[in-house]
C-alpha positions as CSV (number, residue, x, y, z in Angstrom):
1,X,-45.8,20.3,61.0
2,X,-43.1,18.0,61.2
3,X,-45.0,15.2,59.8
4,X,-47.2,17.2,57.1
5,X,-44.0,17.9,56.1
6,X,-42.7,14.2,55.7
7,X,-46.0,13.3,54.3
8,X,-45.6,16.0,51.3
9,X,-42.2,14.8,50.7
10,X,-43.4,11.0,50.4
11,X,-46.0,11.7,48.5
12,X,-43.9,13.9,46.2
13,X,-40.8,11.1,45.8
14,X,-44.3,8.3,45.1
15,X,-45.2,10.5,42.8
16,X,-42.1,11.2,40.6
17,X,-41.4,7.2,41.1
18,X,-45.1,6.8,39.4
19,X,-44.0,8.9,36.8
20,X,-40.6,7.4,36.1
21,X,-42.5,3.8,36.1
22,X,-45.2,5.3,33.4
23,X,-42.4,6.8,31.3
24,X,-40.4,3.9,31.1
25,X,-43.3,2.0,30.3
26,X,-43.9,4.2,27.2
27,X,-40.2,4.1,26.0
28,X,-40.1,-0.2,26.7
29,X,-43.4,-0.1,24.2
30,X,-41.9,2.1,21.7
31,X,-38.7,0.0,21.4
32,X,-40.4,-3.1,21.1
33,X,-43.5,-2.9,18.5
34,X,-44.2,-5.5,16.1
35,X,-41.3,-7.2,15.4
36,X,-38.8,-7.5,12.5
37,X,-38.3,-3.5,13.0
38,X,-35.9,-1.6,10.6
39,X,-34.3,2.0,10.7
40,X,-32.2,3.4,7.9
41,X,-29.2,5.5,8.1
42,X,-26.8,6.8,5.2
43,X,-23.5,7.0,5.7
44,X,-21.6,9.1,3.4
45,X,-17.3,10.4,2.7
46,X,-16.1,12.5,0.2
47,X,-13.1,11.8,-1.1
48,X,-11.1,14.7,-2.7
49,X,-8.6,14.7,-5.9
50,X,-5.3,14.0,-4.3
51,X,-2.0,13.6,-5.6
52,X,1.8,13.6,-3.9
53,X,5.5,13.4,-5.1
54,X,7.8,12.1,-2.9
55,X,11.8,10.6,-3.1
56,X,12.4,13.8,-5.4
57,X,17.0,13.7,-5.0
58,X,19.3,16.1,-6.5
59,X,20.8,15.1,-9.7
60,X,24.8,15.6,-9.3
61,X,26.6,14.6,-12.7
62,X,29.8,15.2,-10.6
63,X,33.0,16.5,-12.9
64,X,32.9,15.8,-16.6
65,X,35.4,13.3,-17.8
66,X,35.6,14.9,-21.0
67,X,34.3,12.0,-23.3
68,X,30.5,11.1,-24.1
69,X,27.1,12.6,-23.2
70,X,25.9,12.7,-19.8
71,X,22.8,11.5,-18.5
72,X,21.3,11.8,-14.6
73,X,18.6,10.3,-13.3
74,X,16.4,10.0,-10.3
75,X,13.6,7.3,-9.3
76,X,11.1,9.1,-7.3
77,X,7.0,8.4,-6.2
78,X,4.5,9.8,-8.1
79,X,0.7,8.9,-6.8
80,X,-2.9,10.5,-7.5
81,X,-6.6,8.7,-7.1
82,X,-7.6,10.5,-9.9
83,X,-8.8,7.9,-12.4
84,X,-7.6,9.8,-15.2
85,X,-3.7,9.7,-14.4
86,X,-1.4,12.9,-13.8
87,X,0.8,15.5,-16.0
88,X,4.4,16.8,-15.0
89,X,5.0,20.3,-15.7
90,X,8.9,21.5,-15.1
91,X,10.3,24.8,-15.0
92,X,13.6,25.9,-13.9
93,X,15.8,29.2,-11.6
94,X,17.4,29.5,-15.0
95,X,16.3,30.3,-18.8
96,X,14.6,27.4,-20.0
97,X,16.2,23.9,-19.4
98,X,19.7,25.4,-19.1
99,X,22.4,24.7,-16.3
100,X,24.2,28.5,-15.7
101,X,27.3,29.2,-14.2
102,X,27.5,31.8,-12.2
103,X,31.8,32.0,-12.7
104,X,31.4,32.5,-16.1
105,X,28.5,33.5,-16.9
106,X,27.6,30.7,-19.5
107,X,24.7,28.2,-20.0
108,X,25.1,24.7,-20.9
109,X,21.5,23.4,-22.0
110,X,20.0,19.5,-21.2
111,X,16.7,17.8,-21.9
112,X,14.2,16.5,-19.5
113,X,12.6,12.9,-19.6
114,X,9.8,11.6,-18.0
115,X,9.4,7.6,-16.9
116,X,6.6,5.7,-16.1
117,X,8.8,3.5,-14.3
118,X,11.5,3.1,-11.6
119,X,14.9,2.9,-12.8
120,X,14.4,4.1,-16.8
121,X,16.9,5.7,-18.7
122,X,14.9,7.2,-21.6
123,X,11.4,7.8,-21.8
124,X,8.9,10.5,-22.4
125,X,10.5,14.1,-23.7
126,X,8.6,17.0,-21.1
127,X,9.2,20.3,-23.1
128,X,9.3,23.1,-20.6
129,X,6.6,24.6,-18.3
130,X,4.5,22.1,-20.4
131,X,2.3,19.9,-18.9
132,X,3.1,16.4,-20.3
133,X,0.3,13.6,-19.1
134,X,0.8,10.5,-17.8
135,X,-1.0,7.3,-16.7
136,X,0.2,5.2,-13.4
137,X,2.5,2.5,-14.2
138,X,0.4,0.5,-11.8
139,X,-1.8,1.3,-8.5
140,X,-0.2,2.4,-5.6
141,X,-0.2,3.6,-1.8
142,X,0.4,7.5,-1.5
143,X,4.1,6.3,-1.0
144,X,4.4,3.8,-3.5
145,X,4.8,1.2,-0.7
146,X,8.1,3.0,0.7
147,X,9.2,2.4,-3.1
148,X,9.1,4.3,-6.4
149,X,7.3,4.3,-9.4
150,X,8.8,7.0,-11.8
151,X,12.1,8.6,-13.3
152,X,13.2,12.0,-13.9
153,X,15.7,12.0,-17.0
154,X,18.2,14.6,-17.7
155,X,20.6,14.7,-20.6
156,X,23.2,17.0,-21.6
157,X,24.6,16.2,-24.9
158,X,28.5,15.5,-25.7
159,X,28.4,18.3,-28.2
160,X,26.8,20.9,-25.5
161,X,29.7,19.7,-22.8
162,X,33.0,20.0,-25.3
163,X,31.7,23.4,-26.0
164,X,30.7,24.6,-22.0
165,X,33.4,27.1,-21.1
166,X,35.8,25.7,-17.9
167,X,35.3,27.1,-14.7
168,X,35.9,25.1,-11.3
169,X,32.3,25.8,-10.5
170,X,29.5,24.2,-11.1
171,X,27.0,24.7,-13.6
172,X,23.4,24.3,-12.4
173,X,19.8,24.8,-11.8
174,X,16.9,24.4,-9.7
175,X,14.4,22.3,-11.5
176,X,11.0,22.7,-9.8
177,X,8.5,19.3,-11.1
178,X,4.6,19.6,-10.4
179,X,2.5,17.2,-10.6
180,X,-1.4,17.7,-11.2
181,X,-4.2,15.2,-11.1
182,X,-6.2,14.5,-14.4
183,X,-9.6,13.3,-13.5
C-alpha cells in the first residue's frame, strides 16, 4: 500500500508539472505573436477650479497725527487656474465700509482698493459685498513663489478723521475678502 501510495503521489506531482509546462507554454505564445505588438491605454486627471488667498495681514493705521488722509495697505497672494481670472468681494463686522468704535459709539467710513500688483497704492475701487473681477498680473504657483501678487487698499479721508469723535480706543472692523474663480 505503501508504494501504491508513492506511485499516486508521483504520478499526481508529473501530472500537475505537465500541466504547469502546457500552461506556460500557452502564456509564452500569447506574449510573443507576431511582432511589432501594441496595447493602448488612456490615462486621464481632472483638474478642478481652484483658487487660494494667502499673506492676508491686519491693516493697523496706528494713532492719527492729526494732519492728512490716511491710507493702509497690505500685499498679499491671490492665485486661481481658472483661465478666466478671479473677482474680490469684501464685506465687513460693521455697516458697510465703516470703522466703529465701540467707546463712543461712532463710525468713521474708508474705501477699499484693489491691486493687481504687489506694493500699489491706488488701484481698483471694490464697492461693497460686490464682486469686482480681476485678471492675474502674471502666472503663478498656488503661493505666488513664497511672494505676493496683489494689494488691498484702504483709505480714510482727512475730512472723515478731523471729524471722528476722540476716544483712546480704536476704531475698527473686521474686513472679510473672498476670492472666486471666473472660468
Amino acid at each position: 500500500m505503501n508504494r501504491l501510495t508513492q506511485k499516486y503521489s508521483s504520478k499526481l506531482v508529473a501530472g500537475v508539472a505537465g500541466a504547469s509546462v502546457a500552461l506556460m507554454s500557452a502564456v509564452a505564445l500569447a506574449a510573443t505573436g507576431d511582432s511589432p505588438q501594441s496595447e493602448d491605454t488612456t490615462v486621464t486627471i481632472i483638474i478642478p477650479e481652484k483658487v487660494s488667498i494667502l499673506r492676508l495681514d491686519d491693516i493697523d493705521f496706528g494713532t492719527w497725527d492729526l494732519v492728512g488722509a490716511e491710507q493702509g495697505t497690505d500685499s498679499l497672494c491671490v492665485w486661481t487656474n481658472a483661465g478666466g481670472g478671479y473677482t474680490v468681494q469684501i464685506t465687513s463686522d460693521t455697516t458697510g465700509y465703516t470703522l466703529e468704535n465701540a467707546g463712543t459709539a461712532t463710525s468713521l467710513p474708508f474705501t477699499v482698493e484693489w491691486a493687481n500688483t504687489a506694493g500699489a497704492t491706488s488701484g481698483t475701487t471694490v464697492p461693497y459685498n460686490t464682486a469686482t473681477g480681476f485678471n492675474l498680473s502674471a502666472p503663478t504657483t498656488p503661493d505666488c513663489n513664497a511672494g505676493t501678487n496683489s494689494t488691498l487698499i484702504i483709505d480714510i479721508a482727512e475730512a472723515d478723521l478731523a471729524a471722528a469723535e476722540a476716544d483712546a480706543a480704536a476704531y475698527q472692523a473686521v474686513l472679510t475678502v473672498e476670492i472666486a474663480a471666473v472660468p
